[in-house]
N, C-alpha and C positions, 0 to 999 in steps of 0.2 A: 271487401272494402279495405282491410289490410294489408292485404297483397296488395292491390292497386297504389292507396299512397305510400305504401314503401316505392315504390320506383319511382313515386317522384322524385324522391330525394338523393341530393346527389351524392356519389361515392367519392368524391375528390376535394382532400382536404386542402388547403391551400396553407392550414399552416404549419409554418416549416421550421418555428423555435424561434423563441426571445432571446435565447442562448447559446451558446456552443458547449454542451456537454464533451468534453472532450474524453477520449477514450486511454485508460493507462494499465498498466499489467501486462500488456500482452510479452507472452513469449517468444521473439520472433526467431530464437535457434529451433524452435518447433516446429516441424507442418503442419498445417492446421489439420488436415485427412489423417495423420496417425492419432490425436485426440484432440479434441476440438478443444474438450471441458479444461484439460488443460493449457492450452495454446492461449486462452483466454485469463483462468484463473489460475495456472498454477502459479506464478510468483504472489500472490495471493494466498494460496494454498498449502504453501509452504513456509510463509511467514510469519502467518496470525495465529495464534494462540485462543485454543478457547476458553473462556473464563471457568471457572474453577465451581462454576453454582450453576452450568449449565453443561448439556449433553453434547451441544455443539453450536457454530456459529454463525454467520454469514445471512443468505436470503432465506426465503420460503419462512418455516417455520418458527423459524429462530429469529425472524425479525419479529415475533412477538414478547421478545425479551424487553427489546427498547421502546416495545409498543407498550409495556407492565412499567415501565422507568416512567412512558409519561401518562398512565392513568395511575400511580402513585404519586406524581406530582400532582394530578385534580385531586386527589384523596385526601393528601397531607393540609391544602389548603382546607377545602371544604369540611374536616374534622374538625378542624379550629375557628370555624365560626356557629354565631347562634342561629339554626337554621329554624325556621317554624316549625310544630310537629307536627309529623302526617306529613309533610312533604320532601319530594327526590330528594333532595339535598341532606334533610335531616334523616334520612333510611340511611339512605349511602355514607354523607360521613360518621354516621353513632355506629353503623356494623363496624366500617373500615376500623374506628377509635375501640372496638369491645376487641378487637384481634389482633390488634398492635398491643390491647393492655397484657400482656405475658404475666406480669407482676399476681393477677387476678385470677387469670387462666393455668400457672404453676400451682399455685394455691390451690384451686379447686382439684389438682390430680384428676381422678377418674369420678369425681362425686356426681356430676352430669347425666353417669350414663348406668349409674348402680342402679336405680328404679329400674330401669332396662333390664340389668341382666337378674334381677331379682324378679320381674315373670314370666323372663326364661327358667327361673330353677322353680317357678310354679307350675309349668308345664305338667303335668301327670299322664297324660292321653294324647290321641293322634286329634281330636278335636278341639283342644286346647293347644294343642301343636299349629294346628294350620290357622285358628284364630291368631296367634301371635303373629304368624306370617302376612296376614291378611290386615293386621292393622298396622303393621311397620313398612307395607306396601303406601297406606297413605303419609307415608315422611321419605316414601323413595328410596326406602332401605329395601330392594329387590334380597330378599336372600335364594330362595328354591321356587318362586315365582315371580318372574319380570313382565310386569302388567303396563299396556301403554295405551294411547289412542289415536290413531294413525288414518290419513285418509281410504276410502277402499279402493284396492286395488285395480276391481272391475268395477268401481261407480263413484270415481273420483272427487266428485264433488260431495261427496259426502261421508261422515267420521265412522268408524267404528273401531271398534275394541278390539284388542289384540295382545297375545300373551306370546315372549318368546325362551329361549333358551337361554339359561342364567345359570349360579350357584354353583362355579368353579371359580378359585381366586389365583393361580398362574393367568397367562395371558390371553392361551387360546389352550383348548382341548391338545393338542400338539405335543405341548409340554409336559405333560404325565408320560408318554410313551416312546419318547427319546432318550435314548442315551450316551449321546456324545457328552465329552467333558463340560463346555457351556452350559450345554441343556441341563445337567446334571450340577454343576455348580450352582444356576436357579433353584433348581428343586430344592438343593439344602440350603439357600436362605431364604426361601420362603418359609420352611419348617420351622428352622432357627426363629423366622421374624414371628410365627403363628405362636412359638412358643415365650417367646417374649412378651407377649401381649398376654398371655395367660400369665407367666407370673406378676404382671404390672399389676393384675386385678387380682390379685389372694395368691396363687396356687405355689406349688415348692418347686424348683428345677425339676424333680423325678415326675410328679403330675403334671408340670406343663408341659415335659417332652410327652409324654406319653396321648397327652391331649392333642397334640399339635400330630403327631402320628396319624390318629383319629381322624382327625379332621382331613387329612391329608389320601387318607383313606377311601372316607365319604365322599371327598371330591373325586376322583381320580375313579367313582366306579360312578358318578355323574356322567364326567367326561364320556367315558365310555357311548353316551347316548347321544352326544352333541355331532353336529352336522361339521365337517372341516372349512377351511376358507375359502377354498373352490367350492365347494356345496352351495353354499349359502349364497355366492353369486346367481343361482337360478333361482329367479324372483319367480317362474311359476309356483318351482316346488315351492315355494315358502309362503304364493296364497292358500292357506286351507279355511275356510269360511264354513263354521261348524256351528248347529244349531246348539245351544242350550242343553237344551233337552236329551241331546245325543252325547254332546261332553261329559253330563251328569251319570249315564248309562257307564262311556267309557272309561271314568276315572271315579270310582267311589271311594276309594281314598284320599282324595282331593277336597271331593265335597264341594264344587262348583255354584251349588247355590248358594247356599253359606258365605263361602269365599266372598260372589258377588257383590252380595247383601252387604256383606262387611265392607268393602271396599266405595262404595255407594254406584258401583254400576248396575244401572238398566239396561239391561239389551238381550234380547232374544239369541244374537250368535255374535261368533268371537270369530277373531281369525289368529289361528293357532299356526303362528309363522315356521316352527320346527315340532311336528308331533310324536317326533319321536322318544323327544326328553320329557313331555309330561308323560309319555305310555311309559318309559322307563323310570320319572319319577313316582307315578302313581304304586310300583311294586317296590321302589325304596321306600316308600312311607311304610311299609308290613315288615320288610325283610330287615332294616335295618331296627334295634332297638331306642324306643322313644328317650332313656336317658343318652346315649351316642348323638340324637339329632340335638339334643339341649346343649350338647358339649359345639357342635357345629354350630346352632345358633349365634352361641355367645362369641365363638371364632369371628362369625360373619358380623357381628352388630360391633363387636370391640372395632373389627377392622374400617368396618366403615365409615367410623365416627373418631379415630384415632388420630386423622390431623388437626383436629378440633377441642383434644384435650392437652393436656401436660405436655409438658418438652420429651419427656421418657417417649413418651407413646410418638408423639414425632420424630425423634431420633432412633427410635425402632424401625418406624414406617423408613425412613428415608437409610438405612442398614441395609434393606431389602433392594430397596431404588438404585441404591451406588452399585448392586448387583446385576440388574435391568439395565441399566444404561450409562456408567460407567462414569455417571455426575462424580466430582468429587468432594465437596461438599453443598449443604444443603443454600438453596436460594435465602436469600436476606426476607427476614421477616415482613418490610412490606412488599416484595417483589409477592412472597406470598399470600397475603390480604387484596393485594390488586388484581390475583387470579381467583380470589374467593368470591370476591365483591362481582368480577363478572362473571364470574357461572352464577352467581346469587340473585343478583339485581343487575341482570347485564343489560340491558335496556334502558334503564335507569342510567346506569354509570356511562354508557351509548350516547345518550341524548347529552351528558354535560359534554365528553368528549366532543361530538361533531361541534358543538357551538365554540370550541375551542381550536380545534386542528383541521376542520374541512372545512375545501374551498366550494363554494355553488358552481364558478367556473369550473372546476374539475369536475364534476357531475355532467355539466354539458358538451363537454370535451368528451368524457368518457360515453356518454350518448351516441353521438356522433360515430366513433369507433366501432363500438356495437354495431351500432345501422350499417356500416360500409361492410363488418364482418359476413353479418350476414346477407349481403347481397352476392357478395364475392358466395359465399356459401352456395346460392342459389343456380349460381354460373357454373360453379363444381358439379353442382347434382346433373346440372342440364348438360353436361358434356359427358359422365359416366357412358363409356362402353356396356359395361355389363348389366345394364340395369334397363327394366324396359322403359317406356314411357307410363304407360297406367301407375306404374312404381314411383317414378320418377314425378309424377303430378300430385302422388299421396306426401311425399318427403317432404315436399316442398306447403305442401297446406300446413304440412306439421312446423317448419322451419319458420313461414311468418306468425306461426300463432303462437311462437314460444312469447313469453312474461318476460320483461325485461327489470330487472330491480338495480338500481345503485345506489351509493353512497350509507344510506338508513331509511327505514318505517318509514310510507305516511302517517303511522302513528303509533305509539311509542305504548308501551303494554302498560295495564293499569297494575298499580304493587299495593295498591289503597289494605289489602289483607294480610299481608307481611307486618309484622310488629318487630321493631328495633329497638332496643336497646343498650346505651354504652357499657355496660357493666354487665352483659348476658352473652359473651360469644356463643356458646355452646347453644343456648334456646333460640338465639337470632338466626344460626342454622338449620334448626328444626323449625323453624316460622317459618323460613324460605322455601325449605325444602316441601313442606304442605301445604302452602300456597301454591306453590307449582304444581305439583298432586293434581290438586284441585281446578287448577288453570288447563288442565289436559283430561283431565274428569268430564268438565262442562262441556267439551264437545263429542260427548259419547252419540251415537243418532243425530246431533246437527251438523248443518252443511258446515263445508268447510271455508274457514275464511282464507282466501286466496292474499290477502295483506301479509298474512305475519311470515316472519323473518325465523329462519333454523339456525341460523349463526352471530355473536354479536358486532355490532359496528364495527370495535376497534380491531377487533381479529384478521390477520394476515392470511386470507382464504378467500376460494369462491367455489359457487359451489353447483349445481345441476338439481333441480326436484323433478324426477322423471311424473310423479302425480298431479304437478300443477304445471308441467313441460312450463318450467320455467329456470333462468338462470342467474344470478345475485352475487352481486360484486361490490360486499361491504366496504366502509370509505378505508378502511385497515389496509386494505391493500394498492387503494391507490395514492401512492407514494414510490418513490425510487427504490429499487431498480426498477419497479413494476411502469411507473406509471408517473410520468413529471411534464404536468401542463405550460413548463417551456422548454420542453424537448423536442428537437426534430421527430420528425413522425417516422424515422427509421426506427429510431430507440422506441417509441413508443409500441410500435405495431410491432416489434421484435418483443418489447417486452407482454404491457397487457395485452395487446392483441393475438399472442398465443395463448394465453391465461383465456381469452376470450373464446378465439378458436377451441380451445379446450374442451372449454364446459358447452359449447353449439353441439360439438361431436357427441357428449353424454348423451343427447337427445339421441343418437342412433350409433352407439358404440353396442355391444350384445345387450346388454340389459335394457337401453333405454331406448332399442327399435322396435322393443317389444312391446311398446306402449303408444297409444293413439294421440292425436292432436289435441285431446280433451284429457289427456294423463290414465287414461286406460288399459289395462293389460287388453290389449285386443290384439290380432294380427290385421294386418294393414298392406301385407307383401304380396304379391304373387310368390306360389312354389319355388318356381324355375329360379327368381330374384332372390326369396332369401337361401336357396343351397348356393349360390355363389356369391352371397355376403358369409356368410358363415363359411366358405373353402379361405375368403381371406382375411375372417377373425385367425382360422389356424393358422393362419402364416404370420400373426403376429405372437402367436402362442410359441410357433416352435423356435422362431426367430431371437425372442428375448428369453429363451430357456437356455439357450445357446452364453449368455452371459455369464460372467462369474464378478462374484464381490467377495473382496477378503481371502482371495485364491483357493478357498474350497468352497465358498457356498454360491450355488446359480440361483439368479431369479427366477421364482416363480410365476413362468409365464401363462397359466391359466388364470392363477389368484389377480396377476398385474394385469390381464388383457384388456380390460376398459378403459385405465389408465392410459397403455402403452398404445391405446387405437385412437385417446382425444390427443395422444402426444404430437403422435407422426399426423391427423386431419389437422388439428392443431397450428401448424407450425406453415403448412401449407395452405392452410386460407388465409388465415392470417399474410403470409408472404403474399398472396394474387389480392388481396385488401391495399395491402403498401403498395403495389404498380400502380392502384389507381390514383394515388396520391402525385401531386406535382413533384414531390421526390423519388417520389419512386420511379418514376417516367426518365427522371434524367440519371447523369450518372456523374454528378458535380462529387469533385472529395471533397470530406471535413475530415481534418488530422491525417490523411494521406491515406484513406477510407471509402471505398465505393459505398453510395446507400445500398447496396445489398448486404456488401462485408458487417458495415455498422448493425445490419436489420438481423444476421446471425449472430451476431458479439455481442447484442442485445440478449437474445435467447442464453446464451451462455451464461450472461449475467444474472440472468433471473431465479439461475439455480447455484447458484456461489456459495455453496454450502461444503461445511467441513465436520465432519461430526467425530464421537468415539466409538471405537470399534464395536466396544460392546451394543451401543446406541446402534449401530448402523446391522447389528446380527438382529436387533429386536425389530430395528424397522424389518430387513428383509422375510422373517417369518410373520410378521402381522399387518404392514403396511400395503394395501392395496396399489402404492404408486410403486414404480423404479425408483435405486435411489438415484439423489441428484445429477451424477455425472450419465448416468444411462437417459437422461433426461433430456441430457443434450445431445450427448452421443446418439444414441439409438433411435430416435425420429430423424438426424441430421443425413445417417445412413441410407436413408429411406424419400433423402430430397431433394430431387437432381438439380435444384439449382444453389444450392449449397455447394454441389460438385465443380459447378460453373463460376462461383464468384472466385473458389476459393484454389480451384486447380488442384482440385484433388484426382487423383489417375490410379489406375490400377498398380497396385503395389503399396498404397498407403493402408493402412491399419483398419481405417472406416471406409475403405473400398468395396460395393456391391455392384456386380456387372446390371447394367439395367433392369434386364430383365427380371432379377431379384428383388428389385425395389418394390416396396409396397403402396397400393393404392388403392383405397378404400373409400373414402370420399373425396 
């Protein structure tokens, strides 16, 4: 049935903008084929300055700086009135009012979190050891077990329990085992910053280095057992679905039951996403001694509760950060209350937002796009060469049955158990933080509810849930460059409708073709079809390994492959979506601009990012995506009619003889 009325509906939009966006920057001494990313942004790129409180500037990510500016403006109002208590208004502005009071929270220094570290120095045994662990898991303090509840992998409709690989504080496992100057630079302000936090709470410079050694120690023979970033991309390896009964056999060190009991899960089996770090934790609990783990305790509980106390412990934490990503000073105290308040109550804070910044009309605008996307999608698959038809009729059951989510929630999460108040920063985190716990608790063995939302409203993201094949397009990002419902539908389908394209592709990029029309790891392929989807994942693999950022470091083209395959599908449905538009059909200029030129210059724009170098070494080792200019570059390479608007010929910088070009959906 929904296949059927999707075709009814038409793919061609008629409208063609209230406005004239007019297009400016461009570099026209540039050819566009030697780099696009520049031809477009560099007089941009080389002008603007990034603010002094942030890692970088421009689109994507970093537009959620000015997204923080105006959920600091709902926050600053809504503190300063008398809100009822127990209700949104009165959560959200009494948190936002107890983490602006500094006055309050200087005073308290570390008094917050002494109870804390005073049963860590009660610890005496490895049973008293893991009870600690077990009950600082219901405040979401993960130290050496990271407990969550996750739909199943092979029975998607329904929740279970799952514990993954935790209890190193660098970024990724990576970082213990390099030794370039960078990498090495990290390692000693992490130490510096472990040791700081030790002396803030008692100890002498010669004890807290020593402690921070330790810790640094215990981590690093953690690491040891942790899966890499390629690894971790096979969603096989990483369902393991293990009875009870058999985890309790193979970890008695652990204590499994115990653990569960304490944590309040019921459940017969767990899905133990990396088993290799409890088999290797289960023999650090013996080998390493039980005062060493109290020393690491206290590491991990100071660390995680550190932007929540005294200014010392914040100006520690952010020592460390200006090391990571090259910020140079720390963000204005409420730019930081506006990113507490929505990791906190970001639903909450969600729901005043839309009633304030989103339009309805944007909602059925961006509707519309979607549905054209995916038709065009449809026309892709049915034209594939290499794909048989049986295949071809399975992708497509999968493609109308994806979930479509925009703007926010049909309905808006209850906070009724969170307790707030203005004179308790510190406890109002640990309310939240337990509540949530507890919020992810409750659907341990029940179905899953297909409603709720993985990211908040205001956030400049979207996103792919391969489990509920669905795709979500909080209202955060539809706003400009993404997304302006009086924009020609070049700009538009250049912009979100790559974004759109993007995340259709997650559904069968490597990870997410491995999952059924019901969000099941099932296979779905014929043989013959997936060894030549998978001959050209590699050719996206070896193609963006070929890049370099920063003139010695190349992408990561296995860790980037999902990414870099919704990039280039991406860009080209999206583009066969805008022909069917009455602009895209003609070829009238705006600003002395073919709709196609405008529909690439778009794409450029949507990743107008400019970051610090350090910032851009940390994305390249842990960020899943390219960064921004490979964004543009490196799908544009791969789309011959990019070649055609723009005259790009052999000899230009971004020249691939056809046959090179990639094509995958």
């Amino acid at each position: 049935m929904l296949f059927i009325a999707f075709l009814a509906l038409t793919a061609c939009s008629k409208h063609q903008g209230k406005k004239n966006v007019a297009i400016t920057g461009i570099d026209s001494t540039l050819r566009p084929g030697d780099d696009f990313f520049r031809y477009v942004n560099g007089k941009w790129y080389d002008s603007v300055s990034i603010p002094a409180s942030q890692a970088g500037v421009g689109a994507y990510m970093f537009m959620n700086f000015p997204q923080r500016m105006k959920l600091q403006g709902i926050l600053d109002s809504i503190s300063k009135s008398n809100n009822p208590k127990g209700s949104i208004a009165q959560k959200v502005g009494d948190f936002y009012a107890s983490g602006m009071d500094t006055v309050t929270i200087n005073k308290r220094g570390y008094e917050p979190i002494k109870p804390l570290l005073a049963k860590i120095e009660a610890i005496n045994d490895l049973p008293s050891l893991m009870d600690f662990v077990s009950n600082e898991v219901k405040a979401e303090n993960y130290s050496i077990i990271a407990f969550g509840v996750s739909p199943d992998q092979k029975n998607s409709s329904m929740n279970i329990a799952e514990i993954y690989q935790t209890g190193v504080g660098l970024p990724d496992r990576d970082y213990y085992f390099k030794s370039d100057s960078s990498t090495v630079a990290i390692q000693k302000a992490y130490k510096k910053y472990l040791a700081s936090l030790f002396q803030l709470t008692g100890s002498n410079a010669d004890e807290a280095k020593k402690n921070a050694d330790l810790v640094y120690s215990i981590d690093k023979q953690i690491a040891v057992s942790h899966k890499t970033k390629v690894e971790l991309r096979d969603v096989q390896a990483n369902y393991n679905k293990i009875a009870v009964t058999n985890l309790v056999k193979r970890h008695p060190n652990i204590d499994w039951t115990t653990f569960l009991k304490n944590v309040g899960a019921k459940t017969d089996s767990i899905n133990v996403c990396q088993p290799a770090y409890y088999d290797a934790l289960n023999k650090l609990l013996k080998t390493i001694p039980i005062n060493n783990w109290k020393i690491y305790l206290k590491a991990n509980s100071i660390e995680r509760y550190a932007e929540y106390l005294s200014k010392p412990f914040a100006d520690a934490s952010f020592e460390y950060t200006k090391v990571l990503s090259g910020q140079a000073v720390q963000k204005s105290r409420g730019e930081k209350m506006a990113n507490v308040i929505d990791n906190y109550l970001g639903e909450a804070l969600g729901e005043l937002y839309v009633k304030k910044y989103f339009s309805e009309d944007a909602k059925k605008r961006m509707l519309t796009l979607v549905n054209n996307l995916q038709k065009a999608y449809a026309n892709r698959i049915d034209k594939l060469e290499w794909m048989s038809p049986v295949t071809k009729q399975k992708a497509k059951e999968k493609l109308f049955a994806i979930t479509k989510k925009i703007g926010y929630p049909d309905k808006w999460r209850d906070y009724s158990k969170v307790q707030i108040a203005r004179n308790t920063y510190f406890e109002n985190v640990v309310s939240a933080s337990k509540a949530a716990y507890q919020f992810q608790l409750a659907k341990v063995g029940k179905a899953v509810d297909r409603s709720e939302w993985y990211t908040t409203v205001p956030t400049v993201t979207a996103y792919n849930n391969p489990t509920a094949n669905e795709i979500v397009f909080p209202a955060g990002i539809l706003q400009p460059p993404y997304f302006d419902n009086n924009a020609d539908d070049a700009l538009n389908y250049g912009g979100i409708g790559m974004v759109i394209g993007h995340e259709i592709t997650h559904t069968f990029d490597d990870q997410g073709a491995q999952y059924d029309k019901d969000g099941n790891l099932k296979d779905w392929w014929t043989k013959e079809d997936y060894a030549q989807f998978k001959s050209r994942i590699q050719q996206v693999i070896d193609l963006y390994s070929t890049y370099t950022v920063l003139n010695d470091l190349h992408i990561n083209g296995a860790m980037t492959v999902g990414e870099n395959t919704a990039d280039i599908a991406g860009i080209a449905v999206a583009y066969d979506a805008f022909k069917m538009t009455q602009q895209g059909k003609g070829n009238e200029k705006i600003d002395g601009f073919t709709p196609d030129q405008r529909f690439f210059i778009s794409i450029a724009k949507i990743w107008r990012v400019k970051m610090k170098d350090e910032f851009l070494r940390l994305w390249i080792n842990n960020n899943p995506h390219s960064p921004p200019n490979w964004r543009v570059n490196g799908p544009l390479m791969n789309t011959t009619p990019f070649y055609d608007a723009f005259n790009v010929k052999p000899g230009d910088k971004m020249f691939l003889p056809k046959k090179d070009r990639i094509t995958i959906w």
